[in-house]
C-alpha positions in Angstrom: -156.1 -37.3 -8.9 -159.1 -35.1 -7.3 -162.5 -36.4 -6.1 -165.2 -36.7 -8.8 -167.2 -34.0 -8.7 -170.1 -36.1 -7.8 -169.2 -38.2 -4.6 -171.5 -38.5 -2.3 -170.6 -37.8 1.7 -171.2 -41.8 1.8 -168.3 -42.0 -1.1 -166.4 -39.7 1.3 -166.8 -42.0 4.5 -165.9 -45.2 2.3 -162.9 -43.5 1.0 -161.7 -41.8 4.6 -162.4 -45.5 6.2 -159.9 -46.8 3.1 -157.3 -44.4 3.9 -156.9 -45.0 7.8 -157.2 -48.9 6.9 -153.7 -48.5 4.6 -152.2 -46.2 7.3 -153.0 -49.1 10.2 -151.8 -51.7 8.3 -148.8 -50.1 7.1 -148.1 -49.2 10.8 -148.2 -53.2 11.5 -145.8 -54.2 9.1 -143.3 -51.4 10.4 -143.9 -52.7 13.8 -143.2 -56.0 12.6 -140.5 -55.0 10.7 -138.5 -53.4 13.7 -138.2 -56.7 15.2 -136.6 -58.4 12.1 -133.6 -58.0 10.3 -132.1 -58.6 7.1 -134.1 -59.7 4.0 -137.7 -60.3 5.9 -137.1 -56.6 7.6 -136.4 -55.4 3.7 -140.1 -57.2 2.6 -142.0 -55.7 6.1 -140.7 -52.2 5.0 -141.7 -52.8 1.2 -145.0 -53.8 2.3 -144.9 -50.7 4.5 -144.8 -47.9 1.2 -147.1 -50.2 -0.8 -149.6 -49.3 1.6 -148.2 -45.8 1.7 -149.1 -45.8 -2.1 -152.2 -47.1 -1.3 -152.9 -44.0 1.7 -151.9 -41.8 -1.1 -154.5 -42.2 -3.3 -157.5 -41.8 -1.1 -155.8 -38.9 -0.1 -155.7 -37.8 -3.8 -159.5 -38.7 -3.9 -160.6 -36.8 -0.7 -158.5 -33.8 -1.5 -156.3 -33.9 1.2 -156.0 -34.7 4.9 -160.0 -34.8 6.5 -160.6 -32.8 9.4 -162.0 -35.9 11.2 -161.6 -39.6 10.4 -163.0 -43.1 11.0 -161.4 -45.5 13.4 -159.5 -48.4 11.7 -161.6 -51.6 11.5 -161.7 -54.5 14.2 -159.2 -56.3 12.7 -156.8 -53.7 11.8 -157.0 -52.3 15.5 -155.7 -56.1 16.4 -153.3 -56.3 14.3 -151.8 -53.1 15.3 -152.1 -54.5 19.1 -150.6 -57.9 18.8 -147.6 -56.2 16.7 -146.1 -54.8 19.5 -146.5 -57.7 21.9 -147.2 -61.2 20.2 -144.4 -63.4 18.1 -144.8 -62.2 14.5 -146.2 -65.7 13.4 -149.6 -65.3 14.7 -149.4 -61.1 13.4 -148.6 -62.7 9.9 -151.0 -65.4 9.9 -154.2 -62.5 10.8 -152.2 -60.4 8.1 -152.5 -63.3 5.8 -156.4 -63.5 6.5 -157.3 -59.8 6.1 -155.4 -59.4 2.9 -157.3 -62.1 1.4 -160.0 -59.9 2.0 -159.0 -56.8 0.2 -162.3 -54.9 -0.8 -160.5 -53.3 -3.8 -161.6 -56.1 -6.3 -164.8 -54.8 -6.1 -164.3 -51.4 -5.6 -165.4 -48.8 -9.0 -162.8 -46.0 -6.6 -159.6 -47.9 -6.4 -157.2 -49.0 -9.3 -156.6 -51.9 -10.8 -153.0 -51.8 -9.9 -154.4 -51.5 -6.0 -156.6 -54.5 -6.2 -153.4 -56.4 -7.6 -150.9 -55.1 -5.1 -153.2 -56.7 -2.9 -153.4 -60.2 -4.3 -149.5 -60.0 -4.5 -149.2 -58.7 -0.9 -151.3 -62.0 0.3 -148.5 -64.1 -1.3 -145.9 -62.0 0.2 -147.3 -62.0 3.7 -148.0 -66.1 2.7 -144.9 -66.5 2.1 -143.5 -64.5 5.5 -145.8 -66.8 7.6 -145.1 -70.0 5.8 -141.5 -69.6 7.1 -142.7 -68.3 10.8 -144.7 -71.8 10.3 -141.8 -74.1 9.6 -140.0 -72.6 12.2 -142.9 -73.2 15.1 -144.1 -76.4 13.7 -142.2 -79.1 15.1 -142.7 -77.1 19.1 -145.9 -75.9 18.0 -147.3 -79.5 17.0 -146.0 -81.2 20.1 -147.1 -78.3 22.1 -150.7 -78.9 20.8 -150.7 -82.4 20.1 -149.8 -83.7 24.1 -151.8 -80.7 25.1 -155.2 -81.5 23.3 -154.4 -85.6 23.5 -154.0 -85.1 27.4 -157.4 -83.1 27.7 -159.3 -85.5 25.2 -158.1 -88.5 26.9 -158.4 -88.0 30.7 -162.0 -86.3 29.7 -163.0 -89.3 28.5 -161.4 -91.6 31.5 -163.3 -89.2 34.5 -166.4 -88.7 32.4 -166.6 -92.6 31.9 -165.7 -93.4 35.4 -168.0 -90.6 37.2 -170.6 -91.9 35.2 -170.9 -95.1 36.8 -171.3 -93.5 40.3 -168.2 -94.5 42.1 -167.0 -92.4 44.9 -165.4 -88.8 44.3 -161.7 -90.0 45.5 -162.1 -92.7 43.0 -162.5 -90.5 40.0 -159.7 -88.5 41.2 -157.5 -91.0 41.6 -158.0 -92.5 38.5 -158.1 -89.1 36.7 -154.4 -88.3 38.2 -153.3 -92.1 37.4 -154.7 -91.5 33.8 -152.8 -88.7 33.5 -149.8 -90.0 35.1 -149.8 -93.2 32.5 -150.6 -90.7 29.9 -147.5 -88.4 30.0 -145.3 -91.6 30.7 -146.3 -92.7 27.7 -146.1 -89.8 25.5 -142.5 -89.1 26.9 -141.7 -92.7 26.7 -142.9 -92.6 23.1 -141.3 -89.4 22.2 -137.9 -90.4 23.4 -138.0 -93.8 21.7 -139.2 -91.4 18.1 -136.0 -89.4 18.6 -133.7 -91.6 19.4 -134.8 -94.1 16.5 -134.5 -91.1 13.9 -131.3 -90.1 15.2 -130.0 -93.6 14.5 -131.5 -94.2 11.3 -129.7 -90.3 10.4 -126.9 -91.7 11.8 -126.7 -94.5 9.0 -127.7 -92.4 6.3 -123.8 -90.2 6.7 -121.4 -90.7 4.9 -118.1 -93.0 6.4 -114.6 -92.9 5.5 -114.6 -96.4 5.1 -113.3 -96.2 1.5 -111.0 -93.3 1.7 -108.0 -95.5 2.4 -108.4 -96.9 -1.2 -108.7 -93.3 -2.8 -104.8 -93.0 -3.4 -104.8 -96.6 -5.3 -107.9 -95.7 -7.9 -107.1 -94.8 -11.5 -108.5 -91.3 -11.9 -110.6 -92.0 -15.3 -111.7 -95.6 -13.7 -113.2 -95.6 -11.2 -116.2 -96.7 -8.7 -116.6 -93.9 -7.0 -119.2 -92.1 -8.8 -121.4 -94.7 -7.9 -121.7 -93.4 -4.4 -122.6 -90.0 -5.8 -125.0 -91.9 -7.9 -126.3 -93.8 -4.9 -127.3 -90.7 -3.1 -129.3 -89.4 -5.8 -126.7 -87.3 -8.1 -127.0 -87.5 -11.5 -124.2 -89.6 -13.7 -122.5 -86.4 -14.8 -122.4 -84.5 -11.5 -121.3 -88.0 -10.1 -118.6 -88.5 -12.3 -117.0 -85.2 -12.0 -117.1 -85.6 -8.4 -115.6 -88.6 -8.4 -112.3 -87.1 -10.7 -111.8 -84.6 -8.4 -112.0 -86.5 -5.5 -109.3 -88.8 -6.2 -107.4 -86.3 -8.0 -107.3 -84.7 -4.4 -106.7 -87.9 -3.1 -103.4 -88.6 -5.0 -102.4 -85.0 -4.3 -103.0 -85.8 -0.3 -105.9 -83.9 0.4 -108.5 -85.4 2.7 -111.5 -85.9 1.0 -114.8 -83.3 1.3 -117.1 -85.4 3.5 -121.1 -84.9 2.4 -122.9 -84.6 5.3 -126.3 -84.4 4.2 -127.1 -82.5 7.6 -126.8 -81.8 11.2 -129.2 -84.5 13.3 -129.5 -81.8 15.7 -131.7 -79.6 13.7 -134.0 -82.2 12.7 -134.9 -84.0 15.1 -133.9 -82.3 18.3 -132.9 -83.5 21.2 -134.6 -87.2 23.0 -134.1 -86.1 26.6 -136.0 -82.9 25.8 -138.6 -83.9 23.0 -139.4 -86.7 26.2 -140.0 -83.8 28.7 -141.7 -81.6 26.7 -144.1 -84.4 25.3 -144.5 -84.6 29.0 -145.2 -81.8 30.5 -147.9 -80.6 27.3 -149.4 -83.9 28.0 -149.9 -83.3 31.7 -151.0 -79.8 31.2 -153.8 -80.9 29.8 -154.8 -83.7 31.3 -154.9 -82.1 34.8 -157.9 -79.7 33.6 -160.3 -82.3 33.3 -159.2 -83.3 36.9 -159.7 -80.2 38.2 -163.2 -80.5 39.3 -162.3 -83.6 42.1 -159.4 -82.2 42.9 -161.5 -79.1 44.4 -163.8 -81.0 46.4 -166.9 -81.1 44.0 -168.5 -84.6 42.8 -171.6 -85.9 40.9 -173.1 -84.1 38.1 -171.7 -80.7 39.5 -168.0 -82.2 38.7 -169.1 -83.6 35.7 -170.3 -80.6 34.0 -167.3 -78.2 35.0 -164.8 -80.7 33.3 -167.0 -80.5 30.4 -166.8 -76.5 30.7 -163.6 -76.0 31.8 -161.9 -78.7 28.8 -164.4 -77.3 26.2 -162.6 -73.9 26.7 -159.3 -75.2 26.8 -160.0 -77.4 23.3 -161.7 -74.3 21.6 -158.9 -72.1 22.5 -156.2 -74.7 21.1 -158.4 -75.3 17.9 -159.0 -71.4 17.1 -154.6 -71.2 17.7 -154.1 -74.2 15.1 -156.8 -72.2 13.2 -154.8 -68.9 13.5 -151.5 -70.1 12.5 -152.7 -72.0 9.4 -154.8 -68.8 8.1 -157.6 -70.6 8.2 -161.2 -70.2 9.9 -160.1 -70.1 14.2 -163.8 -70.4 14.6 -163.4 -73.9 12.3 -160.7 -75.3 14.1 -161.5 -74.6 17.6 -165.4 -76.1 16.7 -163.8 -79.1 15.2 -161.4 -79.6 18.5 -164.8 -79.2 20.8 -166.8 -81.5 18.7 -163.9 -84.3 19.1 -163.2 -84.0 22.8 -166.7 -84.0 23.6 -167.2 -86.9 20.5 -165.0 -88.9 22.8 -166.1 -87.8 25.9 -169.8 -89.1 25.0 -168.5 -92.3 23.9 -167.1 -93.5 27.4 -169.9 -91.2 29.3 -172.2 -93.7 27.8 -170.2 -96.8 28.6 -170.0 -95.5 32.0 -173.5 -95.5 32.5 -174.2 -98.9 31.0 -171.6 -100.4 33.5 -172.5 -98.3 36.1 -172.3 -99.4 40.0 -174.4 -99.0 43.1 -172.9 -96.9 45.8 -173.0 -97.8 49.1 
């Protein structure tokens, strides 16, 4: 393919800012790819020569390499940054985003083919993150759950209480006892959580309580398919399993136990959900202290809480926001808008009870 013999130098700029785009983003998924193996290494490198496919028709279009070319967008430069250095999860989830906004559906200069390579890559890079997600959700969600419920709630406790004009040391206090109570309870909680799935897992395995009896059933008539049946597989399946189990069983092999899986992997440990639940609980709910703790007081304190947690609730929202390909803008308004929802609530309250200082 050569360029039409009537493009325009604006043609020309669009078509040389296409080309470094592919070249950028297929440098990202090689990046990515070098610090995966096996099949999601194979898809990052696939990805990869798509885009190479990609490069090679603007080429085709501009007639070969320009002598100068356009920096790769915002985004792309990012990308390209946070390859090298971030986990691949928030890379994917950003990928995820900017493929969604492929400019080739409306594009009269690219192919069809493009402008459906890039709907497909969207899915691909989907599908990359969804798994990245699954991975980081359960640390992720108590990382920003105790974190965001530790800043939301100890706002609210030292807005309400310096609003009705006690003494500095008293806020303090009962900012550092709020979080204290806070993170007791979210540990408390979490451990209790654990330990209460673990058990009802526990229950759920299957015993050897009837394998003593194996040896003694008739092979054709038998109970034992009910089991099968009772854990959700189907009459057929559960028959056949049954034969062979107490064929084995009258031959003297031990009996292949369905686990239907490991307690460890899905629930974790109590002692250290408790301690994490903790410590992301505490980490938030010492910002809104932070103020006191420095020496300031009044409307002064007040106002850098509000600051300092209004950051910290933005930041968490637009990570949520991130990870979830959605809007990081959204997510981190919707997290401000509910600390400081809360925060007004008792601020309020705080000034209707408020107290005379001596």
């Amino acid at each position: 393919m050569s360029a039409p013999a009537d493009a325009t130098s604006a043609d020309r700029k669009r078509w040389a800012k296409y080309l470094v785009d592919e070249r950028a983003e297929a440098k990202v998924y090689r990046r990515l790819a070098e610090r995966k193996t096996g099949e999601e290494r194979e898809i990052l490198l696939a990805l990869a020569e798509a885009e190479g496919r990609h490069e090679s028709h603007w080429l085709a279009l501009l007639g070969g390499e320009p002598a100068r070319l356009p920096r790769p967008g915002l985004r792309t430069r990012l990308l390209g940054a946070m390859a090298g250095t971030f986990g691949s999860i928030f890379v994917l989830a950003l990928a995820q985003s900017a493929e969604a906004r492929s400019p080739y559906e409306d594009e009269a200069d690219a192919t069809v083919a493009m402008a459906a390579d890039e709907r497909v890559h969207h899915e691909v890079v989907r599908g990359l993150a969804a798994r990245g997600r699954r991975r980081l959700s359960g640390t992720f969600r108590a990382a920003v759950f105790g974190a965001n419920d530790g800043l939301v709630s100890n706002l609210a406790l030292v807005m309400g209480i310096g609003a009705t004009g006690v003494a500095p040391g008293f806020v303090l206090f009962s900012g550092f006892a709020g979080l204290l109570a806070g993170a007791l309870s979210m540990g408390a909680g979490e451990f209790v959580s654990v330990r209460s799935q673990r058990e009802l897992l526990a229950a759920t395995q299957p015993s050897d309580y009837a394998d003593g009896a194996l040896t003694h059933l008739d092979i054709d008539a038998n109970e034992v398919a009910l089991i099968y049946r009772s854990r959700g597989v189907d009459a057929d399946e559960a028959l056949e399993r049954a034969r062979k189990v107490v064929a084995a069983a009258h031959n003297g092999i031990a009996p292949n136990r369905d686990v239907v899986e490991d307690d460890d992997d899905i629930v974790g440990n109590a002692w250290g959900a408790a301690l994490s639940s903790f410590l992301f609980f505490a980490s938030g709910a010492i910002i809104p202290v932070l103020p006191w703790l420095f020496g300031l007081s009044g409307a002064a304190a007040l106002v850098l809480a509000l600051v300092l947690v209004g950051i910290a609730l933005m930041a968490t929202g637009a990570a949520v926001g991130v990870l979830s390909g959605t809007s990081p803008l959204k997510r981190a308004l919707r997290q401000l808008a509910i600390g400081f929802g809360a925060a007004a609530v008792t601020y309020v309250l705080g000034l209707i009870f408020g107290v005379s200082v001596a």
